[in-house]
N, C-alpha and C positions, 0 to 999 in steps of 0.2 A: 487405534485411530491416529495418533500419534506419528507413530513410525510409516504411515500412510500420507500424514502429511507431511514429514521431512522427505520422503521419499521423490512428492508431487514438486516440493521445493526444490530440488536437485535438478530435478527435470525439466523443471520450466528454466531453471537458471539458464544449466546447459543451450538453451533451444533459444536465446533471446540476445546470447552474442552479437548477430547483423543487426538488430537493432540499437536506433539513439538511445540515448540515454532514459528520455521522455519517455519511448512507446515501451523501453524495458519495465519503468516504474508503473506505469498503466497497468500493464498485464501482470506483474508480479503483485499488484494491490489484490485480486480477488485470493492469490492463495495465502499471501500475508495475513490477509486477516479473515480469512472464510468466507464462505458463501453468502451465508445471514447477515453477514457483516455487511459485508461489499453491497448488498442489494441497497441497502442505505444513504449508500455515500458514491462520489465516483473524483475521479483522482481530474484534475481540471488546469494543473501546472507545475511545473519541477524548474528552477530558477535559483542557480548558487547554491546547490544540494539541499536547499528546501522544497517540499512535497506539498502543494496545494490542492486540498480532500476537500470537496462540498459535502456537507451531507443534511440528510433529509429535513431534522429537527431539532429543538432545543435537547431533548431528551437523549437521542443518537449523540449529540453534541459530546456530552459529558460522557457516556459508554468512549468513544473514541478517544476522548481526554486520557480517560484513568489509561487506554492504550497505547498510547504515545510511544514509550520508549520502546517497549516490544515492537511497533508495527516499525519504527524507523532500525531498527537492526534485523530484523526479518525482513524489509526491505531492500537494506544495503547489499543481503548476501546472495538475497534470492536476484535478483536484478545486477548486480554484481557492477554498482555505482556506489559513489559516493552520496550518504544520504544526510545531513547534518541535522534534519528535524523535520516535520511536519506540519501546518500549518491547516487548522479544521474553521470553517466556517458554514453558517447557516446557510441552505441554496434560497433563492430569492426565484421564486417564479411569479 
């Protein structure tokens, strides 16, 4: 499964070149951090190579916390921008 997602990372890099910077970090969040992940949370602003992530709840809050560093360099390479951190907050509806 693995080598299926480095694989999917490769390819989405590749394919995300004409885009900003912004819509590259959008689209690189769902293979960054997986499906089940992503459903949770949605990427909302990228500002001074910080990643602005809402996500669902207190509880997604902290799964995403412990993620941090993995999801900002799985970010960086898949989207192939500069990502200095991410920044997670609760969504407010």
């Amino acid at each position: 499964m693995e080598g299926l997602r480095k694989i999917l990372r490769d390819t989405v890099g590749r394919s995300l070149e004409a885009l900003r910077d912004e819509d590259r970090i959008a689209v690189a969040w769902t293979v960054a951090c997986g499906r089940a992940l992503a459903s949770h949370s949605e990427v909302v602003g990228f500002r001074d190579g910080v990643v602005l992530v809402e996500v669902s709840d207190a509880a997604w809050l902290r799964q995403f916390e412990s993620l941090r560093a993995h999801l900002v360099e799985d970010l960086a390479r898949i989207a192939e921008t500069q990502v200095d951190g991410i920044h997670f907050k609760i969504r407010k509806f």
